[in-house]
N, C-alpha and C positions, 0 to 999 in steps of 0.2 A: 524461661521465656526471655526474650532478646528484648530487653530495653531500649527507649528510642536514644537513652544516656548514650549509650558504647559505641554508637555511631557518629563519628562528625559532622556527617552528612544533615541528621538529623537535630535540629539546635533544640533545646530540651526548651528554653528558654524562648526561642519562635514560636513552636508550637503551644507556650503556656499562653503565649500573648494571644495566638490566633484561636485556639479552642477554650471554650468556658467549662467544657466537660459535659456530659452526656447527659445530666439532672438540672444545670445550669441552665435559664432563660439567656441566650444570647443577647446582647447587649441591641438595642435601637439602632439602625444602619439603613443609609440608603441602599434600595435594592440595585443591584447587579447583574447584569449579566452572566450568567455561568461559566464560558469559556472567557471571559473579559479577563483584565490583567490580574493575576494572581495576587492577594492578601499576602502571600508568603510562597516563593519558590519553593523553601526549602520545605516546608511541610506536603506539597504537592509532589515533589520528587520522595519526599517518605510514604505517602501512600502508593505512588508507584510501586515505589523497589521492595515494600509489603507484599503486592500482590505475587511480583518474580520471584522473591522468595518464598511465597507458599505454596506458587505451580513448581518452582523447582524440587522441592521436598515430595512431589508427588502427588498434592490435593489437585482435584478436579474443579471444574466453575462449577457444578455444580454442590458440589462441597463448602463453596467458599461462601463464606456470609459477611456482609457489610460491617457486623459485630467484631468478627476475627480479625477484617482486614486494619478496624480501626486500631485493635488493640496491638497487631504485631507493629502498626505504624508508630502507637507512641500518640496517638489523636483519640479523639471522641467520634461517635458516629454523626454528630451534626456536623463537624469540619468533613467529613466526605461527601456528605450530601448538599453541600452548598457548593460545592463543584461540580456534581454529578448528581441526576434525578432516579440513578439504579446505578444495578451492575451492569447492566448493558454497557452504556454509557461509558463509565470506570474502563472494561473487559476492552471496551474497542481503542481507548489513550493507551492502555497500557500495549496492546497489540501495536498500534504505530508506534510508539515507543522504542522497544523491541526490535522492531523492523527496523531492514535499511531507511533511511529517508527519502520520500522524496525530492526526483529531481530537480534543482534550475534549470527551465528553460527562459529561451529570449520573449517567449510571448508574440515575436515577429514574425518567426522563420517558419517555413513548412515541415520539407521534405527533412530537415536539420534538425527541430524540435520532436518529431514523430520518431524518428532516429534515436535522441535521448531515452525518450519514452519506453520504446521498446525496448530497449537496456534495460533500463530500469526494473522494468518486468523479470526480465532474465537473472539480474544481479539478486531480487528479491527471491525468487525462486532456488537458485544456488544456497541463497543463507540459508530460505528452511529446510531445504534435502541435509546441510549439515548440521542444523541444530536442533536438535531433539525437543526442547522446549517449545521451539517456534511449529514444527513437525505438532506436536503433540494440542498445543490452543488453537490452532486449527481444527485438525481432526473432531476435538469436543464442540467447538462453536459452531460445525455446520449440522453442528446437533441440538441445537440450540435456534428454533426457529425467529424468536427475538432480537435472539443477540446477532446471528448473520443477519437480517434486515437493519438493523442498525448497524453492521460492515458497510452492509453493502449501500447505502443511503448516502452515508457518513464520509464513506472512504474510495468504495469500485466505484459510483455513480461521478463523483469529480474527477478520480481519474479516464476516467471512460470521456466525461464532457472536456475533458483537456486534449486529449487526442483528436477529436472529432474535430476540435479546433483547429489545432494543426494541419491536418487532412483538408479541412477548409481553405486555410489559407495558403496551403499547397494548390489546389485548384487556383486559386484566385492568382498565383503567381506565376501560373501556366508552367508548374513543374506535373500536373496531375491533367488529366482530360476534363474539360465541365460539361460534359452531356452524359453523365453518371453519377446515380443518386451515392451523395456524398454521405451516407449510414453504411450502407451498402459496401463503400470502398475502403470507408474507417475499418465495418467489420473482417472485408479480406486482409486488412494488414495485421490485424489484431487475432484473427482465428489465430493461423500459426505458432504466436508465440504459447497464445492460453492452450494448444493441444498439446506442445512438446513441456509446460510447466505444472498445467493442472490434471492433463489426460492422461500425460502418461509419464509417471515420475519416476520411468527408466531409462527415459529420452535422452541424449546426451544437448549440454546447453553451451555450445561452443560460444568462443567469444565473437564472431563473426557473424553471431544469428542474425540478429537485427539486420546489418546489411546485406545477408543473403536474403531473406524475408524481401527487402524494400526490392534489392538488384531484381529478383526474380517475378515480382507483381508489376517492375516498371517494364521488363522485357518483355511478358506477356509470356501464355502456355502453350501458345497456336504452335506449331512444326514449324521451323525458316521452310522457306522456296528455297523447294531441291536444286542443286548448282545445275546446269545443259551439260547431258552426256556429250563428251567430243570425238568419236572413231577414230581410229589410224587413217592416214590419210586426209582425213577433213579438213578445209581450210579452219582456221581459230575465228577468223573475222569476216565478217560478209564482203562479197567483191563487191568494186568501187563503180 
């Protein structure tokens, strides 16, 4: 079994100060916030990189138990759960973890901000077609009707409201039209990317997508006005 000694990462010595052990009464402490500032990084990046390496090795979420996670961390199971109220919870930090980050935007810009966005979509999508881990917690979590509702609560629903935002103040900048329901428009910008990353993951995801998506919603799908057929002979310009 891997000790939390043999790692640097993990300070044997942090983790004795922050965990009383699994039989221990924790000490009297004002209550906290759960995601509030961390007791101890370094114990919180050992439960992390617990969970990566026991999906790496092959275990499923289903598989994993609160018990196991604490003991490959080198913690008790009271230090996980003073962070987390389950696996849920745990399954969805370690998944953004994992994942690319999200992006900075300006919070200002429209058409600029929505632009990142979409990226970001795409960049995240590239990492999981190449990593088998990220491929693979996936797959088990939309199995997992719990644990995707806290994805998607936790994680899609802010990024979704982040867009919408943008898309808004795209409108408001008169880079968008305002006599069209601004969900509506959010959704045409956003189909695109979610068909070529979640529908069909043998779509190719150029690095251009984004701005072809934006270029192509802002020209519109109508047919141009066919050019005026001009005969031989015909004058080009009306007489004067």
């Amino acid at each position: 079994m891997r000790q939390a000694a043999q790692n640097p990462a993990r300070d044997p010595a942090g983790v004795q100060a922050e965990d009383p052990g699994e039989g221990a009464e924790p000490p009297c402490r004002e209550p906290e916030p759960r995601r509030g500032r961390p007791r101890s990084a370094a114990v919180e990046r050992a439960i992390l990189d617990a969970v990566v390496e026991l999906l790496e090795t092959g275990e499923t979420l289903d598989g994993l138990s609160i018990e196991r996670i604490a003991r490959t961390a080198g913690v008790g199971k009271a230090t996980i759960y003073r962070r987390w109220s389950g696996k849920e919870e745990l399954f969805v930090d370690v998944l953004r973890d994992i994942e690319p980050a999200d992006p900075v935007v300006s919070g200002t810009a429209g058409l600029d901000d929505l632009r990142i966005m979409l990226e970001s979509m795409r960049t995240r999508s590239v990492a999981q077609r190449s990593s088998a881990l990220l491929h693979n917690v996936f797959v088990q979590m939309k199995k997992h009707p719990k644990l995707w509702t806290e994805y998607q609560s936790t994680v899609l629903g802010p990024r979704r409201a982040a867009m919408l935002a943008a898309v808004q103040r795209a409108v408001e900048a008169g880079e968008l039209r305002d006599d069209l329901d601004v969900e509506l428009v959010n959704d045409l910008f956003l189909g695109p990317m979610l068909v070529r990353t979640v529908h069909r993951p043998d779509a190719a995801l150029p690095e251009d997508l984004a701005d072809r998506i934006i270029a192509t919603l802002l020209q519109g799908l109508a047919p141009r006005p066919a050019k005026p057929q001009v005969t031989a002979g015909e004058p080009t310009t009306a007489p004067v």
